[in-house]
PyMOL commands that place a pseudoatom at each C-alpha (Angstrom):
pseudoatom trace, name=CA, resn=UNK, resi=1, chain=A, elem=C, hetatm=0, pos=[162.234, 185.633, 53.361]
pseudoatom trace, name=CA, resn=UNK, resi=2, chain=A, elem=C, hetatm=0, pos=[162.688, 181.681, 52.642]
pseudoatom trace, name=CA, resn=UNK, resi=3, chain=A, elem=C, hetatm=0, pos=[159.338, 181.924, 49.962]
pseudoatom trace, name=CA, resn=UNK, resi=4, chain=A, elem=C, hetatm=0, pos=[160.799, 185.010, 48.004]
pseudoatom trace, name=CA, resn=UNK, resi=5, chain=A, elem=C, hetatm=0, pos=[159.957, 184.427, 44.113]
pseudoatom trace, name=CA, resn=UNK, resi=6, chain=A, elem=C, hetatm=0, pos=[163.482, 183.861, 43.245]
pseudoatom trace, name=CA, resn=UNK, resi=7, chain=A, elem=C, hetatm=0, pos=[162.625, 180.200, 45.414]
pseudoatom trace, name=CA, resn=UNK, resi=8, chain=A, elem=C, hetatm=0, pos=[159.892, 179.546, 43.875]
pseudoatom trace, name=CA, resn=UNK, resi=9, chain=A, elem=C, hetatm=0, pos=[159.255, 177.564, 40.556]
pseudoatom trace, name=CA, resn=UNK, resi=10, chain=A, elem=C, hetatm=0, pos=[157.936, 179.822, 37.454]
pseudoatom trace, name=CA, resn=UNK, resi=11, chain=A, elem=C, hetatm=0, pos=[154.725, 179.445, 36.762]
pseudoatom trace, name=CA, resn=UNK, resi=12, chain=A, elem=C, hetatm=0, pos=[154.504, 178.334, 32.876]
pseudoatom trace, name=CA, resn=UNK, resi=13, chain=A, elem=C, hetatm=0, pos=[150.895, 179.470, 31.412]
pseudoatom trace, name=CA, resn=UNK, resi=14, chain=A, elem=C, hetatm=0, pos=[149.751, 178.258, 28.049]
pseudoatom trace, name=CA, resn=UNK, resi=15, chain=A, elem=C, hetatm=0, pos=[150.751, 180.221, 24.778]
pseudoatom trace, name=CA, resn=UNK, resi=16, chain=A, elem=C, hetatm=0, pos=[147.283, 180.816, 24.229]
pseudoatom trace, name=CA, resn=UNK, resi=17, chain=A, elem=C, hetatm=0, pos=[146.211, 181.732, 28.029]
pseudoatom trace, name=CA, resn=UNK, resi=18, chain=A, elem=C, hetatm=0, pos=[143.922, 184.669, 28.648]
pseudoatom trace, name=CA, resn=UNK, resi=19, chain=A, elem=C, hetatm=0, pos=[145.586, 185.430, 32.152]
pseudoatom trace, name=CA, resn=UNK, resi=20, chain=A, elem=C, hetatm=0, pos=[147.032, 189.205, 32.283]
pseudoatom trace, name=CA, resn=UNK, resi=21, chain=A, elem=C, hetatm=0, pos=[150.448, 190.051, 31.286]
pseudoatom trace, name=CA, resn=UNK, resi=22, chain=A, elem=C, hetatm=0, pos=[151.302, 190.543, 35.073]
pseudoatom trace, name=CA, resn=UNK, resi=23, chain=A, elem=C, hetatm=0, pos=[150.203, 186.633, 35.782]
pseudoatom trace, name=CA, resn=UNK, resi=24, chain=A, elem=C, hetatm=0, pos=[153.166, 185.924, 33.287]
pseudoatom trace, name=CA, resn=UNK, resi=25, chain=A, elem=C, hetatm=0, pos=[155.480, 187.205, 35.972]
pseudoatom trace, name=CA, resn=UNK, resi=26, chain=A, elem=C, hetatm=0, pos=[156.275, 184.428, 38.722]
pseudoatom trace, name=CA, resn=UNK, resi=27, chain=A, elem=C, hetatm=0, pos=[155.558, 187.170, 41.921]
pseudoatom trace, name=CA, resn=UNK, resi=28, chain=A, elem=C, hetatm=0, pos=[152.153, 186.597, 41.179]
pseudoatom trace, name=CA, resn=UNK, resi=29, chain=A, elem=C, hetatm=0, pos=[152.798, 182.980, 41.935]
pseudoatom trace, name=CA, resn=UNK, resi=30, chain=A, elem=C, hetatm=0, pos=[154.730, 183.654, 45.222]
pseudoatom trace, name=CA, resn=UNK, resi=31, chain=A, elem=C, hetatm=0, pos=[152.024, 186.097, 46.589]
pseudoatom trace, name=CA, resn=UNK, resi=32, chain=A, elem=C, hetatm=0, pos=[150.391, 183.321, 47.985]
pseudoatom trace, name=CA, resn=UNK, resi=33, chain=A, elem=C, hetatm=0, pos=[153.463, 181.385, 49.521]
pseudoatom trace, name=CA, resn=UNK, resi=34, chain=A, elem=C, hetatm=0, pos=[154.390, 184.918, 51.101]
pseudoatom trace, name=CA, resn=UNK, resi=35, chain=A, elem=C, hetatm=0, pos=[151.122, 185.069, 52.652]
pseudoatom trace, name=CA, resn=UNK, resi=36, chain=A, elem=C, hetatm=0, pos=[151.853, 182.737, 54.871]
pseudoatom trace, name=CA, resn=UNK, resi=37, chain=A, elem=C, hetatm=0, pos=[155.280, 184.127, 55.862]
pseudoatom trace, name=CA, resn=UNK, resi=38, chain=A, elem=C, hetatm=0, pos=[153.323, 188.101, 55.986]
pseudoatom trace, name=CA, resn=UNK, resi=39, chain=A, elem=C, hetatm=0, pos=[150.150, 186.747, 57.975]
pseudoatom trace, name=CA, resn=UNK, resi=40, chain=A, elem=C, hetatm=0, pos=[152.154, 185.626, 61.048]
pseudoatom trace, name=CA, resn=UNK, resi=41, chain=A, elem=C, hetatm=0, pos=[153.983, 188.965, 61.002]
pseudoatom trace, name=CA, resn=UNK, resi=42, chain=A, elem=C, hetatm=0, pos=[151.137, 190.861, 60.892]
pseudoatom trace, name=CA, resn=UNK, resi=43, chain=A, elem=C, hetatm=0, pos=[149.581, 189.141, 64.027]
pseudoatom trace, name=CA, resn=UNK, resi=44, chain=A, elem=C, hetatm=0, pos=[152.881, 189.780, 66.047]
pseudoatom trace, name=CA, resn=UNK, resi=45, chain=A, elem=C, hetatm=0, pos=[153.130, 193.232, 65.180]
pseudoatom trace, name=CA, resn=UNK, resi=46, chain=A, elem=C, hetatm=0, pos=[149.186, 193.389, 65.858]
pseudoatom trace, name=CA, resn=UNK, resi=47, chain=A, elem=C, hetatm=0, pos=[149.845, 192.128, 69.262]
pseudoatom trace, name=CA, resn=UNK, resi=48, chain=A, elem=C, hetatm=0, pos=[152.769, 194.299, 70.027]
pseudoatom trace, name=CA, resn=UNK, resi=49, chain=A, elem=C, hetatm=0, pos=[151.696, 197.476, 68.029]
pseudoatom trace, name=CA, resn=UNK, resi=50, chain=A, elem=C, hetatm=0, pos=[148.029, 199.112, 69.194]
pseudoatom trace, name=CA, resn=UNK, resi=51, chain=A, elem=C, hetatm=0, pos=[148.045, 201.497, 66.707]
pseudoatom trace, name=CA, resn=UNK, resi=52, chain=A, elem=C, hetatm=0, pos=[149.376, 199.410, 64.047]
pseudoatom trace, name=CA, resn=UNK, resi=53, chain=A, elem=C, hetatm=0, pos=[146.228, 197.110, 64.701]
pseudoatom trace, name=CA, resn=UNK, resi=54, chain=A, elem=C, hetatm=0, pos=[143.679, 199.746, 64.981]
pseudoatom trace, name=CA, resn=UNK, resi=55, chain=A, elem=C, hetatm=0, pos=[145.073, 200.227, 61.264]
pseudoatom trace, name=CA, resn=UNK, resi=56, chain=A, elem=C, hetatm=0, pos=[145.649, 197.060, 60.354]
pseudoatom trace, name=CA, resn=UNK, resi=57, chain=A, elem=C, hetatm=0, pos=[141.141, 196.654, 61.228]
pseudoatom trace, name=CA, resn=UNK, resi=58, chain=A, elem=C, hetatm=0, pos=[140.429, 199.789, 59.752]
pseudoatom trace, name=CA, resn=UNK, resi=59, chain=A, elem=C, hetatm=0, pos=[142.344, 199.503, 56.416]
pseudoatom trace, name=CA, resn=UNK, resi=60, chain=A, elem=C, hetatm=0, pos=[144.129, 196.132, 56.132]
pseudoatom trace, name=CA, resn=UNK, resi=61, chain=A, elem=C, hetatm=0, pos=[145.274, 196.678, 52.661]
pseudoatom trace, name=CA, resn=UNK, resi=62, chain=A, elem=C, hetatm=0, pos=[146.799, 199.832, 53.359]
pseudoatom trace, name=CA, resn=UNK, resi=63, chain=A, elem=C, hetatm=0, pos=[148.319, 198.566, 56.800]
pseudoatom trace, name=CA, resn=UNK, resi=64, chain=A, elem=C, hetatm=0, pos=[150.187, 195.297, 55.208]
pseudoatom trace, name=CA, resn=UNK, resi=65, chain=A, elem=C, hetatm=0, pos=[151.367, 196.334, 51.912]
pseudoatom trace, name=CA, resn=UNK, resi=66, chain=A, elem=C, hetatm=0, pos=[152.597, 199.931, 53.554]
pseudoatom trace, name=CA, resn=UNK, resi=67, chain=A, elem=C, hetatm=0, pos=[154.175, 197.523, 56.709]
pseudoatom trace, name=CA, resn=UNK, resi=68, chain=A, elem=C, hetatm=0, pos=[155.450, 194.358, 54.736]
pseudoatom trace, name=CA, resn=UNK, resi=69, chain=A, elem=C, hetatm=0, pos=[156.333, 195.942, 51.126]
pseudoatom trace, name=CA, resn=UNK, resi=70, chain=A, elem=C, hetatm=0, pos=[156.872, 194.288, 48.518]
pseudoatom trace, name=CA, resn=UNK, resi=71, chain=A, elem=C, hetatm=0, pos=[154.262, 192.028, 49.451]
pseudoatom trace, name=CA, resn=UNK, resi=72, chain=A, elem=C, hetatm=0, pos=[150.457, 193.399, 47.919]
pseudoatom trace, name=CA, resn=UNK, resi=73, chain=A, elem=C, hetatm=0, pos=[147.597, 191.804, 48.068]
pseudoatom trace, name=CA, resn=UNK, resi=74, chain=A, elem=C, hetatm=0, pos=[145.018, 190.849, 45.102]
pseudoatom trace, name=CA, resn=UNK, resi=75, chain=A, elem=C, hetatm=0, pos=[143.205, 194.101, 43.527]
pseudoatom trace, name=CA, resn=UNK, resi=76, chain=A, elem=C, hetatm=0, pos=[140.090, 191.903, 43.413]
pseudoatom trace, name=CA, resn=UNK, resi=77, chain=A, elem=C, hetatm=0, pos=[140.450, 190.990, 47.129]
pseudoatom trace, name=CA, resn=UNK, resi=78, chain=A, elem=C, hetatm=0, pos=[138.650, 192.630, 49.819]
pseudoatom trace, name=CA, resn=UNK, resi=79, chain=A, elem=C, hetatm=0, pos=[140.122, 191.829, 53.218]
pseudoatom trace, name=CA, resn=UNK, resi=80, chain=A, elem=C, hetatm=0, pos=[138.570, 191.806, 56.292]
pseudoatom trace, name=CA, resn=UNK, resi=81, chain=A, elem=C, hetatm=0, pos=[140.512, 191.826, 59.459]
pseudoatom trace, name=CA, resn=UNK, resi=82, chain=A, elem=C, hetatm=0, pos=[138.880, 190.984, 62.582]
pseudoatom trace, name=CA, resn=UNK, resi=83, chain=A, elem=C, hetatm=0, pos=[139.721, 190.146, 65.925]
pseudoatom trace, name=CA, resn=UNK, resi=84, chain=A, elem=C, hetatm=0, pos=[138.820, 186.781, 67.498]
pseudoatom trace, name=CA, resn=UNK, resi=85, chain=A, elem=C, hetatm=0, pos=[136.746, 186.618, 70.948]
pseudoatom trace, name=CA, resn=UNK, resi=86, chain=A, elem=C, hetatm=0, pos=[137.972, 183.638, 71.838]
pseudoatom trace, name=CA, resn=UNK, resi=87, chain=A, elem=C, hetatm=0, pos=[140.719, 181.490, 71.406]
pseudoatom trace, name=CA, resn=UNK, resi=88, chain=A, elem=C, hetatm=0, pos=[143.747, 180.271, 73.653]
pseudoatom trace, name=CA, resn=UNK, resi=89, chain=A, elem=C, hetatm=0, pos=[147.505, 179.359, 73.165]
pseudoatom trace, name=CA, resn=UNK, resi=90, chain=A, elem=C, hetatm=0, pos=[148.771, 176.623, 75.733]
pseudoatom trace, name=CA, resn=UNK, resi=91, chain=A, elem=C, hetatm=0, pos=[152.831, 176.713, 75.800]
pseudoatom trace, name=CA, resn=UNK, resi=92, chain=A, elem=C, hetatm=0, pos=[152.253, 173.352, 76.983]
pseudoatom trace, name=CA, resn=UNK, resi=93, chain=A, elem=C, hetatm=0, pos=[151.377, 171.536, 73.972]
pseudoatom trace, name=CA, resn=UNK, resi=94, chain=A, elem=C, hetatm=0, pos=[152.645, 168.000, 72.496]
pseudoatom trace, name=CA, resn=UNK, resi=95, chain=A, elem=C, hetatm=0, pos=[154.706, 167.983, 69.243]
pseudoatom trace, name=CA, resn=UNK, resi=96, chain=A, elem=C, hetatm=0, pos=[152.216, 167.627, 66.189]
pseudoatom trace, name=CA, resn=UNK, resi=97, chain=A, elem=C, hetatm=0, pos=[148.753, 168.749, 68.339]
pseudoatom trace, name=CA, resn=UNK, resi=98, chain=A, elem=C, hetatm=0, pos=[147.625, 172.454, 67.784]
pseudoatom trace, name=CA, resn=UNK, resi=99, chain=A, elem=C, hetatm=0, pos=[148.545, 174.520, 70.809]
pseudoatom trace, name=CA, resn=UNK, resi=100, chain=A, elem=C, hetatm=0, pos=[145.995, 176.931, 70.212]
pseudoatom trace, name=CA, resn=UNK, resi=101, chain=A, elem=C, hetatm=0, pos=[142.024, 176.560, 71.303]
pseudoatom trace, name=CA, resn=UNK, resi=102, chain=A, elem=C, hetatm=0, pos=[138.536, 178.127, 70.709]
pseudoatom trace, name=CA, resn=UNK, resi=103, chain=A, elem=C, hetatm=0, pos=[139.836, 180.506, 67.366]
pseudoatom trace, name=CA, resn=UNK, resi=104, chain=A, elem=C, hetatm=0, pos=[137.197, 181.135, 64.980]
pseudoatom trace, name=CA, resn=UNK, resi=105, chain=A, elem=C, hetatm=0, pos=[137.687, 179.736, 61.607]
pseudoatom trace, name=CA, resn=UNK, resi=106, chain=A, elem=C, hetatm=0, pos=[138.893, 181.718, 58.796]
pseudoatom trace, name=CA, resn=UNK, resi=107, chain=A, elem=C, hetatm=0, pos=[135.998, 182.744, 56.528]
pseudoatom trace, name=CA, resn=UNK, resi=108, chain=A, elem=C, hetatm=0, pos=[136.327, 183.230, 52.879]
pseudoatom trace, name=CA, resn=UNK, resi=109, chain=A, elem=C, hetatm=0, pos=[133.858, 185.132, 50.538]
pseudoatom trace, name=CA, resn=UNK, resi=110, chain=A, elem=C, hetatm=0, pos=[133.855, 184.307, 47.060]
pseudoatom trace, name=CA, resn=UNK, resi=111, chain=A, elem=C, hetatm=0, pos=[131.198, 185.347, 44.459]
pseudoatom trace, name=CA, resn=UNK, resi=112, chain=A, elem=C, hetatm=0, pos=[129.412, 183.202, 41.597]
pseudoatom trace, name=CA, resn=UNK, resi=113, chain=A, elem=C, hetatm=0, pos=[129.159, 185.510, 38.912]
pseudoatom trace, name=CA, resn=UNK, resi=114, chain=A, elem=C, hetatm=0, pos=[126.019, 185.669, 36.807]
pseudoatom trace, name=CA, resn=UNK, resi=115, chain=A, elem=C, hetatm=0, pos=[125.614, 183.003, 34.287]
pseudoatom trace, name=CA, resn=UNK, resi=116, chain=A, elem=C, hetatm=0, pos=[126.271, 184.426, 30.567]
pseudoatom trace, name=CA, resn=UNK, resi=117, chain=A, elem=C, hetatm=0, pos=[124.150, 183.020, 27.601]
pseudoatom trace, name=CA, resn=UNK, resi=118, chain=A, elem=C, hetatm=0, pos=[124.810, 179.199, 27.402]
pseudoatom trace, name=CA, resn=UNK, resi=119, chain=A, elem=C, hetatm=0, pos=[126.846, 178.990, 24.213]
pseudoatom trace, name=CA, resn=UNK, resi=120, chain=A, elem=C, hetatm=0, pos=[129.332, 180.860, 26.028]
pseudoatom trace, name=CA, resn=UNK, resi=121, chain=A, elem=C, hetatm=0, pos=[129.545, 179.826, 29.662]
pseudoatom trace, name=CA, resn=UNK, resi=122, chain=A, elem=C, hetatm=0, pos=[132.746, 177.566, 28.520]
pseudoatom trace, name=CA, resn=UNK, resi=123, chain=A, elem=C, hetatm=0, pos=[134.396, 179.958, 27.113]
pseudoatom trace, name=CA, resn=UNK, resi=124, chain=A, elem=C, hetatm=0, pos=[133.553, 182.591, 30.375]
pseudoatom trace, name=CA, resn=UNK, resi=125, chain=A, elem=C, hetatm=0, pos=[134.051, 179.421, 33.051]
pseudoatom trace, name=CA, resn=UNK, resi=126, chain=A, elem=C, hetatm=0, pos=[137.666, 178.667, 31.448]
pseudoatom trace, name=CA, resn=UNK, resi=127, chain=A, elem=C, hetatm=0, pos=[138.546, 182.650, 31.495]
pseudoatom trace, name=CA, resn=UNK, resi=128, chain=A, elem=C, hetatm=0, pos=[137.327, 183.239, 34.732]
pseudoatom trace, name=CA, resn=UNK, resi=129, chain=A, elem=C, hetatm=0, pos=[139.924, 180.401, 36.115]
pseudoatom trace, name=CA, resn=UNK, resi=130, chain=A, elem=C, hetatm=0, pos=[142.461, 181.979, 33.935]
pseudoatom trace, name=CA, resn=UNK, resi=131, chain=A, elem=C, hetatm=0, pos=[142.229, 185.607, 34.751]
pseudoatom trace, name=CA, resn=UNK, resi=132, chain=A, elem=C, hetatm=0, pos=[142.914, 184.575, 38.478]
pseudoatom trace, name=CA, resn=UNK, resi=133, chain=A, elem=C, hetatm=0, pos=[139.898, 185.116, 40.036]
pseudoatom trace, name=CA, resn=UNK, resi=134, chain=A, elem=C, hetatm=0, pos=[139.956, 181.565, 41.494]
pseudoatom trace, name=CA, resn=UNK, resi=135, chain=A, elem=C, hetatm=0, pos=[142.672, 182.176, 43.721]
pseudoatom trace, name=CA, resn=UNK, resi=136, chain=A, elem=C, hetatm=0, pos=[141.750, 185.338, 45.740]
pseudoatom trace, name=CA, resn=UNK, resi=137, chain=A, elem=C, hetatm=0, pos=[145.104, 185.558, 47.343]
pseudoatom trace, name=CA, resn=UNK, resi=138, chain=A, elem=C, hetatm=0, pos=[147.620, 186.148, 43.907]
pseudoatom trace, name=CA, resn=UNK, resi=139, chain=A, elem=C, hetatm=0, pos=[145.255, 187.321, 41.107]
pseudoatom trace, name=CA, resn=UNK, resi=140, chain=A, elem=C, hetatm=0, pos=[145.824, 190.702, 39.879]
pseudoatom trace, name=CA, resn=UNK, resi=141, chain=A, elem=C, hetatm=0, pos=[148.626, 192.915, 39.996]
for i in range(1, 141): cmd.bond("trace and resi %d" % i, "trace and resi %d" % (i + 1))
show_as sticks, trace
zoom trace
């Protein structure tokens, strides 16, 4: 897999970060790099596997990490699979043009927490970056 965590740069967090011990190790980092090595994967087997996708829709988590070990997914992430109604591929395409058509955009959900008391919404605003929950794709463990 050319985006294993042995390719990727550590990640070096500050002495005095408040990220969880399991941030400290780079896989965290190369969970999102891997993504887009496991997506495509998951699509082809999708496409060539019925049953595979019925799982894959009705418990994605389950369906990649049990298919595509040792990637996981984010313990604060809740995936969604869905399939598109529209969307084309034309083997025809130029070099540097999109050969596919019509596809839905990717939708992301992502929550604003509730404010805490003003003398500490610093304090909470820097942890919350720091505990991951910015980047929906590698937080966790």
């Amino acid at each position: 897999m050319p985006d294993s965590p042995e390719s990727l740069e550590r990640l070096e967090l500050p002495n005095d970060s408040m990220a969880p011990k399991e941030h400290e190790d780079p896989i965290w980092r190369a969970r999102a790099a891997q993504w887009k090595t496991v997506w495509p994967q998951v699509i082809a087997r999708a496409w060539s596997d019925k049953d595979f996708k019925k799982w894959l829709i009705e418990k994605p988590r389950e369906a990649i990490e049990k298919t595509f070990p040792p990637f996981k997914l984010s313990p604060e992430l809740k995936l969604i699979i869905d399939v598109a109604k529209t969307g084309t591929f034309d083997p025809d395409f130029k070099p540097g043009e999109d050969g596919w058509a019509d596809i839905p955009p990717m939708e992301l959900k992502m929550y604003i927490p509730p404010p805490p008391p003003t003398e500490h919404r610093t304090v909470a605003l820097t942890h919350y970056s720091e505990t991951g929950r910015t980047y929906p794709m590698t937080s966790g463990g």
